[in-house]
N, C-alpha and C positions, 0 to 999 in steps of 0.2 A: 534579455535575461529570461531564461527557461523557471520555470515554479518545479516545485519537486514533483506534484504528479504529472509534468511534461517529459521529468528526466528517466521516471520510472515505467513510464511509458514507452519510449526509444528502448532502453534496457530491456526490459521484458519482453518486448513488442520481436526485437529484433533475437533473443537467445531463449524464448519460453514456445515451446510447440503448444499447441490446444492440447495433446496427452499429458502437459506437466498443469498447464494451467486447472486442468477437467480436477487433477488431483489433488493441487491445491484449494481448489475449491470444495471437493469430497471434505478434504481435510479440516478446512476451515468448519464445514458443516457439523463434523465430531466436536470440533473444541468447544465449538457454540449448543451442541444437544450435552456435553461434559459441563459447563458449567451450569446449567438449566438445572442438571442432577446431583453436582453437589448444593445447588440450592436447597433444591428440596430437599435431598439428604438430609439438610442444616435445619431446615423447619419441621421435618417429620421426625427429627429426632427428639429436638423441643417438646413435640407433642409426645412420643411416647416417656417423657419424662415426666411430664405433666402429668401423663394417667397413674404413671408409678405415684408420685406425689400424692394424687390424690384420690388414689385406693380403686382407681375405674378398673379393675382385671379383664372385666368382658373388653373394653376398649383397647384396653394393651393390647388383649390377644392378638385382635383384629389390624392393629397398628407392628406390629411383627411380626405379623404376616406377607402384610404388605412392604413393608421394609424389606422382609428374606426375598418375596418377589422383586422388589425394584432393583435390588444388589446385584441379581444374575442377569439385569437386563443394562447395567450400568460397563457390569464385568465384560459383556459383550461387548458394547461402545467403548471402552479403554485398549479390547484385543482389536479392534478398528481402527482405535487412534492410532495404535503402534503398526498395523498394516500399510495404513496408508502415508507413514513417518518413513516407513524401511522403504515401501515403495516409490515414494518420492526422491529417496537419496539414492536407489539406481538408478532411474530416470534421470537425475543430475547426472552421474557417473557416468552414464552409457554418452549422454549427450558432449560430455566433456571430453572422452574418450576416440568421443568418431571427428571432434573436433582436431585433437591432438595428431590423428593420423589423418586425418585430409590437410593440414596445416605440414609437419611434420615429415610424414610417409611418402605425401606425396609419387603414387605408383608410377608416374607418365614421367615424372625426373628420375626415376629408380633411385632414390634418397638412401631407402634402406638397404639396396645390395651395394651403394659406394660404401657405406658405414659400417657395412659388415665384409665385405671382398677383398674393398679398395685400399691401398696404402692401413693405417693403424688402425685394427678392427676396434668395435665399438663392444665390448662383454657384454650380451643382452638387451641388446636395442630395444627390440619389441616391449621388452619387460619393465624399461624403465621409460619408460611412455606410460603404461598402463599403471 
C-alpha cells in the first residue's frame, strides 16, 4: 500500500518538469512572504490605532508612514503572486497541449492528414485539441 506522499511523488515526479516545479516553489515562496504581510498588516494596524486612542500624533505619523511604505511593497508581492498564478497555468497548458499532440497528432501515423483528407473530415482538428 503506497502512503500519499509516495503517490504524489510518481505523479509529479513523472508529469512536473523542474520549469513547473522552479515555479511552484517561486509561487509557494509569495504565498508565504503574503501572509507574513498581512500579518503584520494586522499588528501594525493595531498599533496605529493605539496611537490614535491615545493622542501619540508624532507616533502615528511615523507609523503611516511606514504603513504607506509597506502597502507599495506588499502591492508588488500581490502583482508577483498573480505572475507566477498566470504563469504556472501556461506551463500546465503548454505541457498538456504537447501532450495532447504527441498522444493524438501523432506526425509518423499522419493521424491528423487521415482526419482531415481521409474518408469524413474532421472541422478543425488542430483546434479542438488545443
Amino acid at each position: 500500500v503506497e502512503g500519499l506522499s509516495d503517490l504524489m511523488r510518481t505523479i509529479l515526479g513523472s508529469t512536473c518538469s523542474f520549469r513547473e516545479a522552479f515555479t511552484v516553489a517561486k509561487l509557494s515562496l509569495m504565498l508565504l512572504l503574503r501572509t507574513v504581510g498581512s500579518v503584520w498588516v494586522s499588528k501594525h494596524w493595531g498599533n496605529i490605532v493605539n496611537s490614535m486612542v491615545s493622542r501619540d500624533f508624532h507616533r502615528l505619523g511615523k507609523l503611516v508612514s511606514q504603513f504607506a511604505g509597506a502597502t507599495v511593497l506588499l502591492s508588488f508581492l500581490n502583482a508577483l503572486l498573480k505572475y507566477y498564478i498566470t504563469s504556472l497555468k501556461l506551463q500546465v497548458r503548454e505541457k498538456i497541449t504537447r501532450w495532447c499532440h504527441e498522444k493524438y497528432m501523432r506526425p509518423v501515423d499522419m493521424i491528423f492528414y487521415k482526419a482531415n483528407k481521409v474518408g469524413k473530415k474532421i472541422e478543425n482538428c488542430d483546434h479542438q485539441i488545443t
